[in-house]
C-alpha positions as a printed Julia matrix, in Angstrom:
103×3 Matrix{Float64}:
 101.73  -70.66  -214.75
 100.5   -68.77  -211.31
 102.01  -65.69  -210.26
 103.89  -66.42  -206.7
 102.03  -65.08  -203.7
 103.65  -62.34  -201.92
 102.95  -61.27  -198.4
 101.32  -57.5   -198.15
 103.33  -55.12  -196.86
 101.34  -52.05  -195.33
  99.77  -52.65  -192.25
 100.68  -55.93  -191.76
 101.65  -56.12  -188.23
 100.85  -58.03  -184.84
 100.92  -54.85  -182.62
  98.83  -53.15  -185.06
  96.0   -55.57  -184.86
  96.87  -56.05  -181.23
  95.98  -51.74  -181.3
  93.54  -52.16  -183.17
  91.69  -54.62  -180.87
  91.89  -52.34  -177.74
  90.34  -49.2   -179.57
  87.91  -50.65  -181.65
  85.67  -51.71  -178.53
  86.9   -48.89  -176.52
  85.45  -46.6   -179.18
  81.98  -49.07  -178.97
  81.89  -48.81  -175.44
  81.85  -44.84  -175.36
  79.71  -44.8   -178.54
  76.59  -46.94  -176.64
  77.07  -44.9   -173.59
  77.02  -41.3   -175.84
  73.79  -42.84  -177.73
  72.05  -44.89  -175.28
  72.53  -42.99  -171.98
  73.14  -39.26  -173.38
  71.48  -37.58  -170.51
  73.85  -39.39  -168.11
  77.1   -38.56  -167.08
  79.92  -41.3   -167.06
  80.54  -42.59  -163.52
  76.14  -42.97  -163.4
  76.84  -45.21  -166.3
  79.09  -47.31  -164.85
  77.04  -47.49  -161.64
  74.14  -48.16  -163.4
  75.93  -51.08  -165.76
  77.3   -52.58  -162.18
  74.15  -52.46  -160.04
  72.12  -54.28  -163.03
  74.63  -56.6   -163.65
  74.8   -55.85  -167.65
  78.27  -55.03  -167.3
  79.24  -58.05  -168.99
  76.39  -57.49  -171.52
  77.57  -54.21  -173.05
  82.01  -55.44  -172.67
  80.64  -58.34  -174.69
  78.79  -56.41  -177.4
  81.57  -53.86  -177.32
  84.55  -56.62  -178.05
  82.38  -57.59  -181.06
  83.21  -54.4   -182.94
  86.45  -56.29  -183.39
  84.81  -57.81  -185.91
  85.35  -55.29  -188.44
  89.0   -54.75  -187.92
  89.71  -58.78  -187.87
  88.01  -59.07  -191.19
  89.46  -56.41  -193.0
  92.88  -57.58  -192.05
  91.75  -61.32  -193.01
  90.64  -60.3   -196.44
  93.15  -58.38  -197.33
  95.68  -60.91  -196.6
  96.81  -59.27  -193.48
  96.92  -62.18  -191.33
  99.32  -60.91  -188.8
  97.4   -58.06  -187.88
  94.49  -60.47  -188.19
  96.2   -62.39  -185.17
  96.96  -59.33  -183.05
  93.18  -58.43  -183.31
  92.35  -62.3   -182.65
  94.91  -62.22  -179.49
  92.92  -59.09  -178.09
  89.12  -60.52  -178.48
  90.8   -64.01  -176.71
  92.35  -61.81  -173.52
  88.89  -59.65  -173.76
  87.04  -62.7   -173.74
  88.97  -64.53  -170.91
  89.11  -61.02  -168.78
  85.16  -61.4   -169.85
  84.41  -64.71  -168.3
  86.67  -64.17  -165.27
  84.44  -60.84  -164.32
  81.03  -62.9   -164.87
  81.96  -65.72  -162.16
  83.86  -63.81  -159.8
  81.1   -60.52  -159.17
């Protein structure tokens, strides 16, 4: 019959994911503000992203680069780093809707 499935090995860990999921939109966030607002430095940024209000905006486009990560680990069978990544984007998303209704 079938061949039994066996769990991957290699990179197949909550923390990783859980890693994973902080850097990927940390990496985002920097990339937008070194593309979009190059002649800028990084405090004006932040000011700027504050006094419009698209703070929230650019976090939330930022925590969608965990996209890539999550489905890597998901196709490749990696489901507990898929759940550290999936624990991450649920804080970021909480931590999210907490900063639009309390500023």
């Amino acid at each position: 019959m079938g061949t039994a499935y066996t769990e991957p090995t290699g990179l197949n860990r909550f923390w990783l994911g859980f890693l994973l999921g902080v850097v990927f939109p940390v990496v985002f966030f920097l990339l937008y503000f070194m593309f979009r607002f190059r002649d800028l430095t990084f405090e004006q940024f932040i000011h700027i992203l504050f006094q419009s209000g698209k703070y929230v905006h650019v976090v939330s486009l930022s925590v969608f680069a965990n996209l890539i990560p999550f489905m890597f680990f998901v196709r490749s069978d990696r489901f507990k780093s898929g759940r550290g990544v999936m624990a991450i984007t649920i804080l970021f998303v909480i931590s999210i809707f907490i900063l639009k209704f309390s500023m």
